[in-house]
N, C-alpha and C positions, 0 to 999 in steps of 0.2 A: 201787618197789623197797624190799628192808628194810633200811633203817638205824639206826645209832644218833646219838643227841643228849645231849651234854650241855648242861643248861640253863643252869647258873652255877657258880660257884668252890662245890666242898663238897658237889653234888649231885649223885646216885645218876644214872647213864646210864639212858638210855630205849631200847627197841626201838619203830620205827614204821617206819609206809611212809610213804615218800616219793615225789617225782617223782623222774624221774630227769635229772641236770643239761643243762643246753641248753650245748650249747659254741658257743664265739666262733672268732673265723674264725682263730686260730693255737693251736688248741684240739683235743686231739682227746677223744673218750670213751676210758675203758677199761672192759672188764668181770670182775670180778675173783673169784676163787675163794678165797682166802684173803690174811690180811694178819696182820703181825705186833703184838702188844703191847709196846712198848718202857716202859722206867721212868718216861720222860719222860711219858708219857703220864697216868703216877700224879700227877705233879708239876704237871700242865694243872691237873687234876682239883681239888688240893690249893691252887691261886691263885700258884704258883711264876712263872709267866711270865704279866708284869703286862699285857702285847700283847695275850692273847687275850680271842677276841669271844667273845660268847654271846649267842645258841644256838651250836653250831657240833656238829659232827661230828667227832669226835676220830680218830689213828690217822694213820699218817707213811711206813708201811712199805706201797709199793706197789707192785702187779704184775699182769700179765693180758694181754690181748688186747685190741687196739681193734678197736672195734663202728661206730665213727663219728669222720670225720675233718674238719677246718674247711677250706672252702674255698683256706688261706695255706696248709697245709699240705703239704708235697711230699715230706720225710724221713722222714713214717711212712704206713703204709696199711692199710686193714682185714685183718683176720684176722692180725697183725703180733701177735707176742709182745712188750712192753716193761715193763721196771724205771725208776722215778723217784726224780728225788732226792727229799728229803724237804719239799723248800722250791720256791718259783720264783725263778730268780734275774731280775734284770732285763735282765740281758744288754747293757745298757751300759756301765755304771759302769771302773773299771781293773781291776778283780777280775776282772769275768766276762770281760771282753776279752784279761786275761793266763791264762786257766782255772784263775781261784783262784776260781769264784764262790762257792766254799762262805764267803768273806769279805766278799759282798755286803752291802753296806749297807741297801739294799731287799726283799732277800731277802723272800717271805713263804709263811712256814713252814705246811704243813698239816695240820690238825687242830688250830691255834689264830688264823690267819688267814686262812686257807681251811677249805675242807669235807673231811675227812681218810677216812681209808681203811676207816674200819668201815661199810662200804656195798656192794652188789652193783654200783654202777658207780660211776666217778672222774670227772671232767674232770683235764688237766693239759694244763698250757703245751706246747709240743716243747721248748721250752727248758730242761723238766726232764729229758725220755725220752732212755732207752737203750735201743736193742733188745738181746735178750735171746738170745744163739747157741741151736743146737739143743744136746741134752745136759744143758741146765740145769735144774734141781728148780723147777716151784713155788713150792718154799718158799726154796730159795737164791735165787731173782730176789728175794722177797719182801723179804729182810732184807740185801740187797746192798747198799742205801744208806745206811743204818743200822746197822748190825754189821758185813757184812766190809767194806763198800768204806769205813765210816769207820776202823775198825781199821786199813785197810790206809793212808789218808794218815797217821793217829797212827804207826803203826809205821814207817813207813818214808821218807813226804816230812814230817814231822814229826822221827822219833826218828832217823830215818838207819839203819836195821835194815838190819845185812848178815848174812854166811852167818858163823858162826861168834862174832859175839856175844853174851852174856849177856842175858838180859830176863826181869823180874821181874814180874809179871801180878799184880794186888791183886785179889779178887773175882772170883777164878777161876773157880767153881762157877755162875754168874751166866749171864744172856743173853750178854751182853756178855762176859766174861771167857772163857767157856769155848771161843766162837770165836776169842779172842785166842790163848789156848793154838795150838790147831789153826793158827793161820795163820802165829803166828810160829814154831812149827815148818816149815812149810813153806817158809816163807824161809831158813830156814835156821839158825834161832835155839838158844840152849840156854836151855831154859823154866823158871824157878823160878814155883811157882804158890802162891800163898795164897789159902787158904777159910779161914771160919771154920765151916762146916758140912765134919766130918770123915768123914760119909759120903758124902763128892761126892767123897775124896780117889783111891778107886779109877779113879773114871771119869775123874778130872782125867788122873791118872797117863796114861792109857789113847788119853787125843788127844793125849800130847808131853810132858808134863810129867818134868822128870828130877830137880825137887825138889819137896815141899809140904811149907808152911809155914802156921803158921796165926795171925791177929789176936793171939792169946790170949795168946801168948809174945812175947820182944825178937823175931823173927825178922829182923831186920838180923842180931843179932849169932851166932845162927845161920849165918846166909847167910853172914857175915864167915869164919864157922870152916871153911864150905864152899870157896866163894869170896875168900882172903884178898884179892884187890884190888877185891872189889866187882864187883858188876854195871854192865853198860856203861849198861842204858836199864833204866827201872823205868813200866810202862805204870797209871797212879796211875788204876782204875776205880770207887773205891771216896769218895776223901774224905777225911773229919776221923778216921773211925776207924782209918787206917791210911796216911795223908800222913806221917810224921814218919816212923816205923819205914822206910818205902820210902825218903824219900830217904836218909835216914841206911847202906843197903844200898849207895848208888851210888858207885862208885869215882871215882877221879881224872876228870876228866872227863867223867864220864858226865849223863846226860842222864834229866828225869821229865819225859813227857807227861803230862797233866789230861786226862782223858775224863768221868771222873764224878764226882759229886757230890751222894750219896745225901741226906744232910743238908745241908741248904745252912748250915750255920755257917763263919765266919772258922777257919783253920788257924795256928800258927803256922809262924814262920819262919825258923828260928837263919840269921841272915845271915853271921857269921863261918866256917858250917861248909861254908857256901854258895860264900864267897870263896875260904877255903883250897884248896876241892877242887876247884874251878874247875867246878862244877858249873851245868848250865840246867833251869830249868822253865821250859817251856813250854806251854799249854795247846793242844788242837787241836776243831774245829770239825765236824762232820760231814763229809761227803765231796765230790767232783766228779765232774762225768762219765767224768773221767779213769781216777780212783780206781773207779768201777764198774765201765765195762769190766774196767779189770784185773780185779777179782775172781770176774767171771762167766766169764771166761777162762778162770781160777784154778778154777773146780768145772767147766767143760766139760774140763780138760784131767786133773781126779781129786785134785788136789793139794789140795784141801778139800773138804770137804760141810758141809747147814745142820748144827747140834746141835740138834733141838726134843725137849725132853719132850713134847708132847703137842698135838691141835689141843683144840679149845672152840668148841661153838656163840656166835652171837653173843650169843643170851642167855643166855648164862654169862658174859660178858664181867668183871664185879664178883667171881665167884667166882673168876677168873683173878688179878686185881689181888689179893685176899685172897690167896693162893698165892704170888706175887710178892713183895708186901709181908715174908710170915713164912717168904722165902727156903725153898719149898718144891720149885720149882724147877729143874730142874737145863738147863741149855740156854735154848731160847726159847720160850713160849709163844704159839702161833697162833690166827686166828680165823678158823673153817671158815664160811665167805661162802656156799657151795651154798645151793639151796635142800633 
């Protein structure tokens, strides 16, 4: 099969053939037509998360059809369409037993502990899979574990998102943001969205957005003049370039999820503005089984679809990351697995 390899922290991915994986008896295969590029995956690549092996097979965003099933297995079946989470959980621990496994301890994430998704076939646990309803995109199974089904625990078993609250989206224009847009609209939300790229502002507008704002200006105090009590939840997908201005956006009680972290530098903190306003940060972890279902629900029943700029052969994959990087981007960029 063709895959790709990265060999160590700092080095250019490879395209080769490979075998294709032998699964274990609570193991199924999958075979896969595309898979997504998330940021994290830059951040493998860069020596960001100290866990991962090398060689390894990069890529988190999985989906397809199994081809081959382990003997243990009895919940999924051939020619079975399934979405996985991004990780294996171990399915012991009190996390995965309370279905918080996205808080496993064990967890071991793919594409930097296992062999990841830029390949024409997968192995995965069942105890990652979801099956996938009829209705569903492709590319929405693709990025359900990772973008909506994590958005969906950030925004809502995280942020508490109900129908008529305020929510403020940093790096709108993004993978990640721009389905944040779209979904917290769908729940119900009132969307302020920041880009700092002003020609994504039409399209932001376009899936929900009922304000934009950009890095460049105070946009808290903006927001303030919009919204004098502040926004109830500030969905923080961005960082150090725009962590201060968001929380300072959030009213009385309101509440900033952590999802990204473009730059991994220290933020600060103003603790006093923290206490007065009784405000939480919290950060939030990828997603659960729980949290996917719902969202492939969510694009079988029309209430979302993916946002992709565009798919990319897998050798293109490095020219995709270039794109990524200098925020060219608008939506999520995919990787066409056909042959």
């Amino acid at each position: 099969m063709k895959a790709a390899t990265l060999a160590g922290i700092g080095r250019k991915i490879e395209i080769t053939e490979k075998a294709k994986p032998v699964i274990g008896p609570d193991e199924v295969l999958i075979e896969e037509t595309v898979t997504g590029i998330c940021y994290r995956d830059l951040l493998t690549q860069q020596g960001f998360f100290p866990r991962a092996k090398f060689p390894i097979t990069p890529g988190h965003e999985i989906t397809g059809t199994v081809v081959e099933v382990g003997k243990d297995v009895t919940e999924f079946s051939i020619g079975q369409r399934v979405s996985s989470l991004i990780y294996e959980p171990c399915g012991q621990c009190e996390f995965c037993r309370s279905g918080r496994e996205n808080l496993c301890r064990s967890k071991k994430t793919f594409g930097e502990l296992l062999d990841g998704s830029y390949a024409q076939f997968i192995k995965a646990n069942k105890r990652s899979l979801i099956t996938v309803p009829d209705g569903v995109s492709q590319e929405g199974a693709a990025i359900a574990s990772c973008v909506t089904g994590m958005l969906y625990h950030a925004l809502v078993v995280e942020g508490n998102l109900t129908s008529g609250k305020t929510v403020l989206i940093t790096g709108a224009g993004g993978g990640i943001g721009s389905h944040a847009v779209q979904l917290a609209k769908a729940l119900g939300g009132h969307v302020i969205a920041e880009t700092s790229s002003q020609w994504k502002a039409e399209r932001i507008s376009a899936l929900g957005a009922e304000m934009i704002v950009s890095a460049a200006e105070d946009f808290d105090k903006s927001i303030k003049k919009a919204y004098p009590d502040g926004v109830d939840i500030t969905l923080e997908c961005v960082g150090k370039w725009t962590f201060s201005k968001s929380l300072r956006a959030l009213g009385n009680g309101g509440r900033m999820v952590v999802v990204g972290n473009v730059v991994p530098d220290p933020v600060d903190l103003p603790l006093g503005l923290i206490i007065l306003k009784g405000n939480s940060i919290v950060g939030s972890i990828s997603s659960t089984r729980s949290d996917v279902s719902r969202v492939l629900e969510m694009e079988k029943e029309g209430k979302i679809k993916p946002v992709i700029d565009r798919k990319v052969r897998l050798e293109n994959v490095e020219e995709a990351y270039t794109e990524i990087r200098e925020k060219k981007n608008f939506g999520r960029i995919l990787l066409d697995l056909t042959e």
